[in-house]
N, C-alpha and C positions, 0 to 999 in steps of 0.2 A: 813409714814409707821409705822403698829404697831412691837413694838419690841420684838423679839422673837414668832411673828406669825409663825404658821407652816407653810405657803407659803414662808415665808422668806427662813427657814435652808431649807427646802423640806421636813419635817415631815408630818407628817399625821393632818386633822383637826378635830374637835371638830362635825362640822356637815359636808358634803359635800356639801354645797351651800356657799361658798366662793368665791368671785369675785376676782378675780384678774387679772393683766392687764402686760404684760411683758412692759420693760423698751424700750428703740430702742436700746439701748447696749445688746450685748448677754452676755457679763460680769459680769451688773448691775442686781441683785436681783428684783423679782416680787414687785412693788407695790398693796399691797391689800388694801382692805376695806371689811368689814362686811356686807352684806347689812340682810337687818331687814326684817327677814323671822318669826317672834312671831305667835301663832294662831291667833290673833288680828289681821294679813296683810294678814294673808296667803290668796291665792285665793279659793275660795269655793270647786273649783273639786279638790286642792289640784294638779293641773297639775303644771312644770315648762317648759314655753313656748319658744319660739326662741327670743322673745326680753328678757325677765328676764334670759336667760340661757347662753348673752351673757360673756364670759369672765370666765364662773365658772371654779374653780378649777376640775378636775376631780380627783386630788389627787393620779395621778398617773403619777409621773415624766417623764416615758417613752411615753404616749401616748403624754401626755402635749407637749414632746420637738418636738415628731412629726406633731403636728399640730392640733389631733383630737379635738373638740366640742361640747358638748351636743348642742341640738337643740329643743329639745324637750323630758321628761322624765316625769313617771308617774310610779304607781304601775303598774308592771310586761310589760312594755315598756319603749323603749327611742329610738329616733334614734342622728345619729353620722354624723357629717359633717368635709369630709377631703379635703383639696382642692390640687390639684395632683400638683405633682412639677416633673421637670425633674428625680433629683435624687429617684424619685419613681418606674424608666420604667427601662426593662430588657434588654438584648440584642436586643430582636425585637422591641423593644420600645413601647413595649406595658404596662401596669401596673401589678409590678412585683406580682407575687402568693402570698406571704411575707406582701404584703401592704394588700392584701386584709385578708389573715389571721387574720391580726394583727386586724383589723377593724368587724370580723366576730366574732374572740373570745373576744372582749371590749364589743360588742355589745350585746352576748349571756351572757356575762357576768354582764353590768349595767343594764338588763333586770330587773334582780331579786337585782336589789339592794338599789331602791330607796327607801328613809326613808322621810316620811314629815319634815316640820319643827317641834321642840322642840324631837324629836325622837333622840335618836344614832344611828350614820352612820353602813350603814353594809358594809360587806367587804367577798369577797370569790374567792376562788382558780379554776382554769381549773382541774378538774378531767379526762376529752374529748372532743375533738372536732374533727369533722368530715367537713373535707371543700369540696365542690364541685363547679368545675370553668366550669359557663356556656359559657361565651362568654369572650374574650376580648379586648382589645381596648386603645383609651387613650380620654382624655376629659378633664373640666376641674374642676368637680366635684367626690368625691365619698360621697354617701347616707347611711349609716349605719343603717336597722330597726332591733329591736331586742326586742323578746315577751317572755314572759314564757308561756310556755307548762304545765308545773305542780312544784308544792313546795311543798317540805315535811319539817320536823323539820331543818334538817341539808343539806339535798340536792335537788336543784332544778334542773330540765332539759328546756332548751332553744333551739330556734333557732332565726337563724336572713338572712335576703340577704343585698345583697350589690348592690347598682345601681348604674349606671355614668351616668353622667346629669341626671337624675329620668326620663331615658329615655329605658336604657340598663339595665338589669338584670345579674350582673356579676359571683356573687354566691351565692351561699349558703352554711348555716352549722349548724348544729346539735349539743351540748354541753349537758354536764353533770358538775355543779359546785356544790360545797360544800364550806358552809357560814364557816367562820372563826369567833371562838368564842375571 
């Protein structure tokens, strides 16, 4: 482990392509590693795909502790892979409105957030989000796609849906973020 990595405390990192890998103890601290994203490696279209994306930091403790994963990310896309657990269903047991939110507004939000490598990470705030729940259900995926609409200097507008098994179309939602300097 490096020491005083910001996966270590839960700080913020340096670039957001940081791999890390939880321990089997929920006690024990992330083991990280670096991995060597230099212009010299990077991949040509500049995409980071479902095999390179396993494990990355999303650099957000909350989403992190709930399970979410990038899967695939690029300029002004990414989607998000959640994989449903009991503790996610509501009374009807079905998948609570909360989870899908949470996964609608990540999504609308690492739309507009990806930075290549050698670039500084950006970072930005929920300004609105607007959710609308088409169907629901339980399964044992949920699919996070999430595009930009339009960027301006300081604020972008998104949307994103949510699938279960990349089968069922569960919502949708509309955002309004503003990048944090």
């Amino acid at each position: 482990m490096v020491s005083g990595h910001p996966c270590e405390s839960g700080g913020s990192a340096n670039h957001p392509l940081i791999a890390c890998q939880a321990r089997a103890s929920a006690r024990s601290a992330p083991i990280c590693e670096m991995k060597d994203h230099s212009p010299e490696t990077a991949i040509a279209a500049d995409v980071v795909t479902r095999e390179e994306s396993s494990g990355f930091c999303l650099d957000n403790p909350a989403l992190e502790s709930a399970g979410v994963r990038i899967t695939q990310w690029r300029r002004d896309y990414v989607e998000l892979e959640l994989d449903v657990a009991p503790h996610m269903l509501n009374r009807s047991r079905v998948i609570h409105g909360g989870t899908l939110c949470t996964l609608l507004d990540a999504a609308t939000g690492y739309s507009g957030l990806y930075a290549p490598a050698g670039e500084a990470p950006l970072h930005a705030v929920t300004l609105s989000l607007t959710s609308n729940f088409l169907s629901n259900g339980t399964g044992k995926l949920l699919t996070a796609k999430g595009m930009v609409d339009r960027r301006g200097r300081s604020i972008f507008f998104s949307r994103a849906e949510v699938w279960l098994d990349e089968a069922l179309l569960v919502a949708t939602g509309v955002a309004t973020m503003k990048y944090l300097k």
